[in-house]
N, C-alpha and C positions, 0 to 999 in steps of 0.2 A: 243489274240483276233483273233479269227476265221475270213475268208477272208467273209464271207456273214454277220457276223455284222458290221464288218468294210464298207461293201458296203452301208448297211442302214445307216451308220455313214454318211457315203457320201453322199446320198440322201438327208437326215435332213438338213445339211450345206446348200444344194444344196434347200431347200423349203426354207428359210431361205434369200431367195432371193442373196446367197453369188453367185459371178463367179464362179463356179469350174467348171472344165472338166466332165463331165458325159457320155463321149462318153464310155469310156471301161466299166464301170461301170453300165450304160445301155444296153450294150451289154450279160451280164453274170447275170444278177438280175432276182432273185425266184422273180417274184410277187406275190409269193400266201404266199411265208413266209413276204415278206416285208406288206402283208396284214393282217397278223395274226398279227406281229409284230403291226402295226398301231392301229389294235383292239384291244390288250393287253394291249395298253401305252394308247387308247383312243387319236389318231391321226388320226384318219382316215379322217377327214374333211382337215386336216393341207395337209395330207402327199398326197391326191386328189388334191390340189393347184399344187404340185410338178410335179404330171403326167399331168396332162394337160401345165404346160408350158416344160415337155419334150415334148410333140406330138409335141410342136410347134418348138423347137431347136435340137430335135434330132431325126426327121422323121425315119431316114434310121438304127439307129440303134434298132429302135422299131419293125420295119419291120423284122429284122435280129432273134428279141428277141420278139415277139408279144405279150401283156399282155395277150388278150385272150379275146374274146368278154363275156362269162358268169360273168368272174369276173369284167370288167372293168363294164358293167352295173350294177353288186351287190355294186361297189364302189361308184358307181355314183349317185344310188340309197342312200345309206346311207350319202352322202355326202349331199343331198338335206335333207334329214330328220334331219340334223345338220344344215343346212342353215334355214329351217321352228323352229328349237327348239330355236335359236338365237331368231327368228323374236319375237318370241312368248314368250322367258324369259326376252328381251328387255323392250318390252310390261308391262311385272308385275312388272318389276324392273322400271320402270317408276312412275307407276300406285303407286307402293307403297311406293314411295319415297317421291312423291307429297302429297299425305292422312299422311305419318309422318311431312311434313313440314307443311301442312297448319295444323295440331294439336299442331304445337309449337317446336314437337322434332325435335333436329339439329341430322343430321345423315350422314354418307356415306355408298357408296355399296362398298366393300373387294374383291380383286380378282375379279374373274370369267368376268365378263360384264365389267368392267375396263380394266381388262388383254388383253379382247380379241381388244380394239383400237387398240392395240398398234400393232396387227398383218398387213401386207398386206390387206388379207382378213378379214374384223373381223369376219363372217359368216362361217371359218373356225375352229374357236374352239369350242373343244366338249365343251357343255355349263354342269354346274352341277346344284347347289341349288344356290340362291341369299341368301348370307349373306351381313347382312346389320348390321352396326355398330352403334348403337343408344347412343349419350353423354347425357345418363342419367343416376340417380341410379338404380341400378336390382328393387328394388322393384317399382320403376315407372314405368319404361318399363314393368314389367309384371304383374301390375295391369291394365297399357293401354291394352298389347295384351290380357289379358281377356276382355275387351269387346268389343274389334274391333275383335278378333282374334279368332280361332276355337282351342285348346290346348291342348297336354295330359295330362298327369298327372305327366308328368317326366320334371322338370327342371336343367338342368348343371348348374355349377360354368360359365362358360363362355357365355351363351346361351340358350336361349330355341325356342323350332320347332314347328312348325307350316305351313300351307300355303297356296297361294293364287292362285284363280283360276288355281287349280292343279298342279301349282311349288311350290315344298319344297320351305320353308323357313327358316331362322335360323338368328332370332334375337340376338343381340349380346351386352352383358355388355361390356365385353371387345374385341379385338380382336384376340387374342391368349392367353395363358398361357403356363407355363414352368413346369417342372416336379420337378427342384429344388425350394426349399422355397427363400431361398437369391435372386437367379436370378428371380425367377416371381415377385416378391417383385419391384426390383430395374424395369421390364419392365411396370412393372403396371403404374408405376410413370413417366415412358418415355410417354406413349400411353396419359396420362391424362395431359401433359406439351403440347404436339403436338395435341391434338383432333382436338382444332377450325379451323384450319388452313384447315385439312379434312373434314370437315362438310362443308368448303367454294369452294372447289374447284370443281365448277358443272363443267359436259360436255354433249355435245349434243351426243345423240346415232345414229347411222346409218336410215334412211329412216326418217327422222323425227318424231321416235318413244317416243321421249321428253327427257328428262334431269335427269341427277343423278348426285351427288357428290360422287367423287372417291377419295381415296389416291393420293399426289403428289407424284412424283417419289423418292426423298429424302425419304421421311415417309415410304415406299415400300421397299424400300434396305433393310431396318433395318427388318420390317413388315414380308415381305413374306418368308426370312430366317428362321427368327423366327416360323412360318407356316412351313417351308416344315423340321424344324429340330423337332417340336414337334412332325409332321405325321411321320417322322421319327424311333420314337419311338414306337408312337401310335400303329400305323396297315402297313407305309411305302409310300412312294411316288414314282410316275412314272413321265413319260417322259413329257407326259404335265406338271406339274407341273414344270419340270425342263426348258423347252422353256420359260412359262412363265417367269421365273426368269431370263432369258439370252436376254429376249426383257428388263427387268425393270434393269440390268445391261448396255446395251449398250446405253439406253435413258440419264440413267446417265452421259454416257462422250460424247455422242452426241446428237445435235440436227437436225439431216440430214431429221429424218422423220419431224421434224416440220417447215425444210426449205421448204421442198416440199407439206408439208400441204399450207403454205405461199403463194410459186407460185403456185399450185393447185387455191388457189383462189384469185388471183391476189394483193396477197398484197407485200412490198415492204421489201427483205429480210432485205436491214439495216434501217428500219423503225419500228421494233416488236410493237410498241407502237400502233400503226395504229389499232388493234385489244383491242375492250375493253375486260373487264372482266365483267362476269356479276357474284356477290355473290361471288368474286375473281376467276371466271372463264374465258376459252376462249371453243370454240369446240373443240379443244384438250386437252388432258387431263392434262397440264399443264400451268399456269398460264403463260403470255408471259414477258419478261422482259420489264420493262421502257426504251428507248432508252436511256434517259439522265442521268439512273443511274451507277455508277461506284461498277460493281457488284467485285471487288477486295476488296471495303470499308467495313471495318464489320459494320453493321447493329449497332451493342456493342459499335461505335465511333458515332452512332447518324444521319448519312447517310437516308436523307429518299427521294423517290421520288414523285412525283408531283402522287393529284389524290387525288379525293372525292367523297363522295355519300358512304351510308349505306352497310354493311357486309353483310347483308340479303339481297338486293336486289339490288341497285343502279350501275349502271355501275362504274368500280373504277379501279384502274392502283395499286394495290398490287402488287409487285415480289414477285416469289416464297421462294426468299432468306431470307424474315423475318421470323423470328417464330411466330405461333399465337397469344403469346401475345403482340408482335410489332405491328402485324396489327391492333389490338383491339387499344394500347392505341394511333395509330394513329388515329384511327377514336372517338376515346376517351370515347372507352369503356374501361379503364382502366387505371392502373396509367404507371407513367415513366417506360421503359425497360430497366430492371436489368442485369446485369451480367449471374443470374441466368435464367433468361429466353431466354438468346443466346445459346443456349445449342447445340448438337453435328446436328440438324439439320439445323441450319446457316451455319457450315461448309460445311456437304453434298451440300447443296444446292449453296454456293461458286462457290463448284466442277463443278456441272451443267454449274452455269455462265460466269467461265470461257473457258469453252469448247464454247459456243457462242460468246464471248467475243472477245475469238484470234483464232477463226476457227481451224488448225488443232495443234497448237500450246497450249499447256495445262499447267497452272500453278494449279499444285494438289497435289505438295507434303505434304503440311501443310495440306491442306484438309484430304486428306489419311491417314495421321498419326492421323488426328482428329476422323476418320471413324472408324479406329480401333484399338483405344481406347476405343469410345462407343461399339463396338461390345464384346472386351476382357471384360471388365466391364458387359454387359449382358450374359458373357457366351458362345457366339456364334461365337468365333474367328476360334479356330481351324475347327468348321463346316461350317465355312465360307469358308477356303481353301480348303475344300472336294470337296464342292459344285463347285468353281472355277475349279480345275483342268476336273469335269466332262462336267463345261460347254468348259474347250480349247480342250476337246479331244472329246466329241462327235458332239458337235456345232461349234465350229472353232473359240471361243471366244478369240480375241488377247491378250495378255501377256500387252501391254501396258493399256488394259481396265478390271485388275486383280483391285477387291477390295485387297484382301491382296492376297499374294502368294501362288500357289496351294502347295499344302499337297498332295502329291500320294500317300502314303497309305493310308491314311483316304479316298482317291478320288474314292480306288479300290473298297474298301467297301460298298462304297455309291451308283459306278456304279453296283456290282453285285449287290446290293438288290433290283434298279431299276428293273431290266435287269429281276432278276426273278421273283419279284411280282408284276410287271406292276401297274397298275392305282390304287394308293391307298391299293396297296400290298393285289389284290384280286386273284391274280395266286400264291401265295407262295405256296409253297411244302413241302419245305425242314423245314417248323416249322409246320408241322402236318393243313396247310390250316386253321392256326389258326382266319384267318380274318371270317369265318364260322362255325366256332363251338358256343356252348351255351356257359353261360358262367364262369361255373364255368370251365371249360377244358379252357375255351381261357383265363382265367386269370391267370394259370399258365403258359401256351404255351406262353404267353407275356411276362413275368418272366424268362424263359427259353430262348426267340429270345433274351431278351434286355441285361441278363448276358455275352452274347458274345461282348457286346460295354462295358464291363466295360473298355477295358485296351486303348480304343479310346478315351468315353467321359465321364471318372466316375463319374460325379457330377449329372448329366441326369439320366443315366444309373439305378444307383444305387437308385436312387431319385424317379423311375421310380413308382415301384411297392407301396411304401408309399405313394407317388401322388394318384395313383390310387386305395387303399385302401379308402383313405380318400375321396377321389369323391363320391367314393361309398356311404358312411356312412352318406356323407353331402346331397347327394341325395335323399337318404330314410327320411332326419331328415327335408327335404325342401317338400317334395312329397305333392301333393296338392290336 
């Protein structure tokens, strides 16, 4: 690792709101690569947060090391036009949350407007398309978006696009897929055991731009792996995507940001209860705990806590720690809770509560072992500790808030691919710029990148090219 990525290393930590020293570090820093860098990976809003609270902590070495008046206004500049595209994809992702609820469909938004809560700034992340996850069959959903919706002629296995008031869209059957048949199979079944739970968990957006239902953080772990190990394949993933994933990692074993959400608005840290839920929500993007539940009790021994009123709309006292069909046949939509519908995200969600529970003290072993298991089981184990070791080495992720154990050669891999194809692997080089070719060249150039992961993750890998044969073919035989 070269000393000027290692410094950007530094800085990230350092936006990231961690303590670290940034005096020598600020002293010797390219701003104009730490800028290209930010605009490769699509951080430019994130990695603006950082210099503005250096002006304010480290005057003297800025003065020594000057950004430079052209660039710090082009940064400044760009930083506002991510602050107005937030304001503005808040807006539609609102707008069109509300038009799919009042037609009946139960839905959430994926990523992006979720993700960005969970930052400092939310107005800091570069925003993309609004995916929205609709719990219906494909053929509902895309008989409704024809006639609410403007449409091409091309629909995916997972999705079809569209969009509103001129943000992309991308309606969603499912939320991801996987390139092997066994594992998309087994995750298909996961995403449709967990939906209601996410369709219930609204949050209020920044300015009072309205409400969306997002993933809980439990659902996310599993969820957005699965996400950045598909793009992985696909075309590749950057640094935002990686941040995202290291804010939905740390929410997991801590609740510091929802203590200070708490005192922020004066409510009473060992009270969580004091906050209802409205449609199993709070304004943060996860449900708060019952005070007088004992979140150690599995949910599976019949443990429930106090709280009524309607799934759809009534204020209610759900913890996060049931699975959806717990909270249903509490509210008696449904029958007794089976065995089988305590499934691996009761566990995750355990984890969460006990980290509130006993403050810095964490009972997670069982939990953990329960986590990855469902991961090995979907496939996603060993890319699970890629991911890990890239978020301890560039983001400064602790070793005690490890889903499973990093993997460094897998970790190396994963960081170079970052590193050269930035945001969605649209700088790649080294495979012939395949993210921009036509596509019968990028269909082998893909064939080509992904035969070099055979000896990493062969079941993916190899599964890759047959995936995507058959997309094809199911595509043309769907074309509308």
């Amino acid at each position: 690792m070269t000393m000027e990525i290692f410094d950007i290393f530094h800085f990230l930590k350092y936006c990231l709101g961690n303590e670290v020293n940034m005096s020598a570090v600020a002293s010797r820093m390219d701003w104009r690569q730490l800028y290209a860098f930010a605009k490769k990976q699509a951080l430019l809003g994130f990695c603006f947060q950082g210099i503005e609270r250096l002006g304010n902590e480290y005057p003297e070495e800025l003065k020594r090391n000057p950004i430079g008046q052209d660039l710090l206004m082009e940064w400044m500049g760009k930083a506002q036009q991510i602050r107005r595209r937030n304001m503005k994809v808040n807006q539609v992702a609102s707008k069109l949350y509300s038009q799919l609820r009042k037609d009946g469909l139960r839905c959430c938004v994926l990523k992006g407007q979720g993700n960005a809560l969970m930052y400092a700034e939310p107005y800091s992340r570069t925003p993309g398309d609004i995916d929205v996850w609709v719990n219906a069959e494909r053929k509902d959903v895309f008989e409704y978006a024809q006639k609410h919706f403007t449409l091409g002629d091309d629909m995916r296995y997972h999705h079809l696009e569209t969009a509103v008031d001129g943000v992309p869209v991308e309606l969603h059957f499912m939320p991801c897929v996987m390139n092997n048949v066994v594992y998309n199979r087994r995750l298909q079944k996961w995403f449709k055991r967990n939906a209601d739970l996410q369709c219930s968990n609204v949050v209020e957006l920044p300015d009072e731009a309205g409400e969306i239902a997002v993933p809980t953080t439990a659902f996310n772990v599993i969820y957005q792996l699965c996400h950045l190990y598909h793009h992985f394949f696909d075309e590749g993933i950057g640094m935002r995507q990686i941040i995202d994933y290291y804010f939905v990692v740390n929410d997991l074993f801590s609740f510091e940001s929802r203590l200070k959400f708490l005192a922020k608005n004066n409510f009473s840290k060992t009270h969580p209860s004091s906050l209802t839920l409205k449609g199993g929500s709070t304004a943060f993007p996860k449900p708060l705990f019952n005070s007088l539940y004992d979140p150690f009790d599995s949910p599976c021994r019949g443990q429930k806590p106090q709280g009524t009123g309607d799934v759809a709309g009534d204020a209610i006292a759900l913890p996060e720690i049931w699975s959806a069909s717990e909270a249903f046949a509490h509210k008696g939509l449904a029958g007794e809770p089976t065995q089988q519908s305590c499934d691996c995200l009761c566990g995750v969600n355990r984890l969460a509560a006990s980290s509130l529970a006993t403050d810095d003290t964490m009972i997670v072993t069982d939990e953990l072992e329960a986590l990855r298991r469902e991961l090995k089981y979907l496939g996603l184990l060993k890319f699970a500790g890629a991911v890990m070791f890239v978020l301890h080495e560039v983001l400064g992720l602790a070793e005690d808030k490890m889903i499973v154990p990093m993997d460094e050669m897998r970790g190396r891999l994963l960081l170079s691919e970052i590193l050269n194809g930035g945001n969605f692997g649209k700088h790649f080089s080294k495979y012939g710029h395949f993210t921009q070719q036509g596509m019968a060249k990028k269909y082998f150039l893909k064939i080509w990148r992904n035969m070099h992961f055979v000896g990493y993750y062969p079941a993916e890998a190899l599964s890759e090219p047959v995936f995507r044969t058959w997309h094809f073919l199911w595509r043309k035989w769907n074309k509308r």
